[in-house]
Backbone as numpy.savetxt, mean C-alpha at the origin, in Angstrom:
# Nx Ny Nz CAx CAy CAz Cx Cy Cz
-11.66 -14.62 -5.90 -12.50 -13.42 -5.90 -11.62 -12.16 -5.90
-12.12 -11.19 -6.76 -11.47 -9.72 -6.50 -11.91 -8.64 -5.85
-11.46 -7.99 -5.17 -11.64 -6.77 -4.63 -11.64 -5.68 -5.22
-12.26 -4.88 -5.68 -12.08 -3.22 -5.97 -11.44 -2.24 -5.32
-10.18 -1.71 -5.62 -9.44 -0.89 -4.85 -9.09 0.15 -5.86
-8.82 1.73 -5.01 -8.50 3.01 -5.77 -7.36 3.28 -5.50
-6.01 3.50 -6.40 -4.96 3.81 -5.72 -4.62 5.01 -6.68
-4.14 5.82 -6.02 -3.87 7.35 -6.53 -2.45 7.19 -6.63
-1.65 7.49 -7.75 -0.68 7.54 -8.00 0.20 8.79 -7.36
1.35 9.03 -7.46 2.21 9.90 -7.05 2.09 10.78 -8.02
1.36 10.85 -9.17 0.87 12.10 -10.10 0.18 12.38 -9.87
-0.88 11.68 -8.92 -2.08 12.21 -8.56 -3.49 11.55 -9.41
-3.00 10.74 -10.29 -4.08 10.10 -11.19 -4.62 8.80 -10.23
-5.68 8.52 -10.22 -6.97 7.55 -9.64 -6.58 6.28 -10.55
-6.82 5.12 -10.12 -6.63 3.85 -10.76 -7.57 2.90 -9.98
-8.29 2.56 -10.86 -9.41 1.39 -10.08 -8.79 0.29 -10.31
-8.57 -0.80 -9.69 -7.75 -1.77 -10.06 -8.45 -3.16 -9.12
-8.44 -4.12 -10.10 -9.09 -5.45 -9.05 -7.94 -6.26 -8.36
-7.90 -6.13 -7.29 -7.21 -7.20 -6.49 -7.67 -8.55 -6.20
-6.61 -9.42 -6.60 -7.20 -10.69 -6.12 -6.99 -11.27 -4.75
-7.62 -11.75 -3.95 -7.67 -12.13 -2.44 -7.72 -13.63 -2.68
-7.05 -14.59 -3.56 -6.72 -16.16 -3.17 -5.25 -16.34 -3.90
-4.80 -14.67 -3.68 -2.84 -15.48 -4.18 -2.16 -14.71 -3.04
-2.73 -14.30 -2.00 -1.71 -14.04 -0.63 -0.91 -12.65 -1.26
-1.73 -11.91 -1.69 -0.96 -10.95 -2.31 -0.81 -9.37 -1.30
-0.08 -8.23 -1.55 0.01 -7.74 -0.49 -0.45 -6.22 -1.70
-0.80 -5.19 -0.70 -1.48 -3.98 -1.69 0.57 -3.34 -2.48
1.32 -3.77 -1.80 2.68 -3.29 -2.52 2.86 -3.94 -4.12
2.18 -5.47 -3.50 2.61 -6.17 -4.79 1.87 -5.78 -6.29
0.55 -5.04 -5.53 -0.43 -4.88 -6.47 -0.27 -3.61 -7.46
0.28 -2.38 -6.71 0.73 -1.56 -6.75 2.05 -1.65 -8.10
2.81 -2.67 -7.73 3.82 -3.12 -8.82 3.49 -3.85 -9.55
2.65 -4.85 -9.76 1.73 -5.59 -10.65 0.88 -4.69 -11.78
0.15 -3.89 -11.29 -0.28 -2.74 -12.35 0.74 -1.66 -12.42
1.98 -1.58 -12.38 2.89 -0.98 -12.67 2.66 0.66 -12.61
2.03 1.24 -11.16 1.66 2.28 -10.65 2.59 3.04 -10.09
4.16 2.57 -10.13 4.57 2.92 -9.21 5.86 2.59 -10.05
6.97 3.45 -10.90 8.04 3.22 -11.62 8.99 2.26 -11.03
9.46 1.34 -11.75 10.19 0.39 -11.03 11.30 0.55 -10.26
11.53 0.06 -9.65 13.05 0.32 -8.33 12.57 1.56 -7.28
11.04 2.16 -7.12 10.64 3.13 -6.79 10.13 2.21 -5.45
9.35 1.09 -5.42 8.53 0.60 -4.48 8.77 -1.03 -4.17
8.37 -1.17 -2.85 9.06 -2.63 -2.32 10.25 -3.01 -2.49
10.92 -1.95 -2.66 12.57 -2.12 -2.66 13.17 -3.14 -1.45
12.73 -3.16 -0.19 13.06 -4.45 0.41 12.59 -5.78 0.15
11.33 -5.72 -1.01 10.89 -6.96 -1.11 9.76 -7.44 -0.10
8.87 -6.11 0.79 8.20 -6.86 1.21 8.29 -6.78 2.56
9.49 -6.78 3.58 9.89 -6.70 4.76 9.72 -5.94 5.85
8.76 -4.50 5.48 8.52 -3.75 6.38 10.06 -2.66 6.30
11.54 -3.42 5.56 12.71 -2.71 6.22 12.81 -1.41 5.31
12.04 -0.56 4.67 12.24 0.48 3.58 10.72 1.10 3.66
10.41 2.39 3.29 9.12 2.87 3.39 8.76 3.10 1.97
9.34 2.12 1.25 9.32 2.91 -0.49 7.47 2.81 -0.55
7.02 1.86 -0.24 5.80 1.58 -0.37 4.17 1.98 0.86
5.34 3.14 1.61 4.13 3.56 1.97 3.19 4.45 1.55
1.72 4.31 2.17 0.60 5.07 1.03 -0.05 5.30 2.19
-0.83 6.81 2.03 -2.10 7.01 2.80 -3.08 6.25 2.61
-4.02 5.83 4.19 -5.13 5.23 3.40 -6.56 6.56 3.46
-6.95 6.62 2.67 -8.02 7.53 2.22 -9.20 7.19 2.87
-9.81 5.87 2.72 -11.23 5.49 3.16 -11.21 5.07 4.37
-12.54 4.41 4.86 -12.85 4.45 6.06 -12.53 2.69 6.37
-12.00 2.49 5.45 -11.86 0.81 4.93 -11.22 0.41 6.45
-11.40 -0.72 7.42 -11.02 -1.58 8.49 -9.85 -2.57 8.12
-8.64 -2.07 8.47 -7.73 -2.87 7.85 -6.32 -3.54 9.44
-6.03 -4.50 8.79 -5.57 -5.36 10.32 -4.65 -4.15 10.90
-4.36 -4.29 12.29 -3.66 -4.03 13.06 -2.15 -3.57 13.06
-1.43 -2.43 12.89 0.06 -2.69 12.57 0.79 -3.44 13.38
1.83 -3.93 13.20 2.77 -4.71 14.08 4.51 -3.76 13.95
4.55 -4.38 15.20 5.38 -3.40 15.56 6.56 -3.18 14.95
7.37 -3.84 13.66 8.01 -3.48 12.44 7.30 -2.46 11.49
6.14 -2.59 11.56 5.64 -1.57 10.30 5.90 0.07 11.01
5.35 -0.17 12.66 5.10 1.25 13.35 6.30 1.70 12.96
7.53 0.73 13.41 8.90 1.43 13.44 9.43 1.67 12.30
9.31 1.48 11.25 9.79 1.93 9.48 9.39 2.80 9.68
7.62 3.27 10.08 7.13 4.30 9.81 7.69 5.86 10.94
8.04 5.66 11.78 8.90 6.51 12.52 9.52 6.66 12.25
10.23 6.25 11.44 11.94 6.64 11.12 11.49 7.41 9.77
10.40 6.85 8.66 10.17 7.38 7.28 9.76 8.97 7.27
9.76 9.20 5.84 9.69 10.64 5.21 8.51 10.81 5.10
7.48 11.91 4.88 6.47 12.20 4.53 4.97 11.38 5.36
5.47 10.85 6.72 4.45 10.22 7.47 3.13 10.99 7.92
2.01 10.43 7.60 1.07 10.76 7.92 -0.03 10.29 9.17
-0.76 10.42 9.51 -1.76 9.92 10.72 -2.42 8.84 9.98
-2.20 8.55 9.03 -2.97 7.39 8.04 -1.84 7.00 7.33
-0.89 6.84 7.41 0.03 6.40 6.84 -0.28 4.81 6.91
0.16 3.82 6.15 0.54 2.54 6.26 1.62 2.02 4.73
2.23 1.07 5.68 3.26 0.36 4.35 2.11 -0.98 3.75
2.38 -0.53 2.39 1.60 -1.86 1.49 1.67 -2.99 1.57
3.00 -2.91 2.00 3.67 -4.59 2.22 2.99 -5.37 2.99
2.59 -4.81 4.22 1.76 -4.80 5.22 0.44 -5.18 5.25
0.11 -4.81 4.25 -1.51 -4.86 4.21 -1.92 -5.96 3.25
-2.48 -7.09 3.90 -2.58 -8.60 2.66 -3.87 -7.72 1.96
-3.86 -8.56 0.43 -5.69 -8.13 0.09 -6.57 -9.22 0.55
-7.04 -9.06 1.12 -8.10 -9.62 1.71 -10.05 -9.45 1.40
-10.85 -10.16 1.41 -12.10 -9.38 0.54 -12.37 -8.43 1.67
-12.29 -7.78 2.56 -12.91 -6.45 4.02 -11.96 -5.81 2.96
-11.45 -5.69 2.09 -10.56 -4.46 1.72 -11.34 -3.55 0.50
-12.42 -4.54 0.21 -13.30 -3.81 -1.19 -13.57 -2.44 -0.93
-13.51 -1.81 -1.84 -13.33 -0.33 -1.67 -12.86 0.71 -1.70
-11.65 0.40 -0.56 -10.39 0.68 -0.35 -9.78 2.10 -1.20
-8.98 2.78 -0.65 -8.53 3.93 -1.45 -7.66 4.22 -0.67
-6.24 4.08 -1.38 -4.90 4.47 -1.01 -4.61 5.16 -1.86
-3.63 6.61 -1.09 -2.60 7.70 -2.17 -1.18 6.82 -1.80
-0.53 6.68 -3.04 0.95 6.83 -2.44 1.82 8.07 -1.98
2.54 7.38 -0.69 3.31 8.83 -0.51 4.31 8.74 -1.23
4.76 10.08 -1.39 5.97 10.76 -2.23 7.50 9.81 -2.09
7.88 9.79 -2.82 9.11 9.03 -2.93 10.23 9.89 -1.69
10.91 9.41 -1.22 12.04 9.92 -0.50 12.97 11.11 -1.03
């Protein structure tokens, strides 16, 4: 099954994009999968929480899991943090995510 998600590019352009929720996929991967995000720009650790290339505001009111305490701490140390900040890597797609609307933040 897919999810409907909005991700706003770092130009500022809107992208509706379907996520699939039965390949364990993460909103970073998706992000680089529709190629939203110029390459070597995002998930530069691969995923690990250890780099903020892939963090994005989240926009909606969407209920999304809990951070753990690697994501908090990337995000303390990162550039351009917001009160809604989260790393993509972080966030599985899951179907509670339909909806969904992430900006990416600005590159470093």
């Amino acid at each position: 099954m897919d999810v409907k998600i909005t991700i706003i590019d770092r130009e500022g352009d809107s992208h509706i994009v379907d996520a699939p929720t039965d390949m364990a996929m993460n909103l970073m991967e998706i992000v680089r999968s529709y190629e939203l995000a110029p390459e070597g720009t995002i998930g530069i650790c691969g995923g690990m929480a250890m780099c903020a290339s892939c963090q994005c505001y989240v926009k909606s009111e969407t209920e999304l899991p809990d951070m753990e305490d690697d994501e908090e701490a990337m995000l303390a140390e990162a550039f351009h943090v917001k009160d809604n900040s989260r790393l993509g890597c972080q966030i599985p797609i899951l179907e509670e995510l339909e909806g969904l609307i992430v900006e990416l933040a600005p590159e470093e």
